[in-house]
C-alpha angles and dihedrals in degrees: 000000000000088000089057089053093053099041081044092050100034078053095057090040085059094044091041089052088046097048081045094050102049098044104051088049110111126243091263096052101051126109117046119352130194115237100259145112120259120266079249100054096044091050096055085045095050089043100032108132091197119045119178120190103201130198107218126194101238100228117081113257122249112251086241091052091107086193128115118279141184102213112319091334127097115242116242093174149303149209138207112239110216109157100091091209083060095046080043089061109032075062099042082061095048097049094043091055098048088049081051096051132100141148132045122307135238106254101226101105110192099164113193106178142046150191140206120179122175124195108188102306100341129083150177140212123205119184114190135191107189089182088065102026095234121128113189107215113213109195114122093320121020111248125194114220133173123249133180119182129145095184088044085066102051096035088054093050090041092053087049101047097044084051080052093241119146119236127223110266113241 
């Protein structure tokens, strides 16, 4: 039973982010689109002098949960990046996967991690659910994109756990 709320929950929440998506897209950006991030969002990524790599709890937080959270998602934990081999290659696995990527996605979204990158007075916010493929892209209006990367998975745990920070149980 718990597992058909979920599923039932995780759907609306899917429907809810793609409604959401498309009608916030301007005029200029309608019609197909490839899967990739905007010139504007890669460019905060790619400049971006802090860089934070987050570990979210996959289920969305309660309004009364008073901890921190990045978007609707409990924080576990996070860690600056600041070798820039290591933010070179936490991106190179975002934007592979994204080119890899095809098809429609499940619509469970548990994400389980999470990155902010500033870059002077801009940012961006970028929620991932590797168990799903799906990356939610927060800069100006929230877009919903495919991903599809093995290694992205394990770099992004790997990065966590050598920073000591714990990961969300699946």
């Amino acid at each position: 039973m718990k597992k058909r709320v979920k599923f039932a929950l995780a759907t609306f929440w899917r429907m809810v982010l793609t409604n959401v998506n498309w009608s916030e897209t301007r005029a200029e950006d309608s019609g197909p689109r490839p899967n990739a991030l905007s010139k504007e969002t890669r460019t905060i990524l790619d400049r971006s002098e802090k860089f934070v790599l987050y570990s979210i709890d996959p289920e969305p937080a309660e309004e009364t949960d008073r901890r921190q959270r990045f978007h609707r998602y409990r924080i576990i934990g996070q860690t600056e990046i600041k070798d820039a081999k290591l933010k070179n290659e936490l991106l190179a696995a975002i934007y592979e996967g994204m080119e890899r990527a095809g098809g429609p996605f499940a619509s469970c979204f548990n994400p389980r991690h999470g990155i902010k990158a500033t870059e002077g007075t801009n940012s961006v916010d970028l929620v991932i659910c590797f168990e799903c493929d799906q990356i939610v892209d927060y800069a100006g209006t929230s877009q919903t994109w495919g991903l599809k990367s093995e290694r992205g998975e394990k770099l992004f745990n790997r990065t966590l756990k050598n920073a000591g920070v714990p990961l969300a149980k699946k």
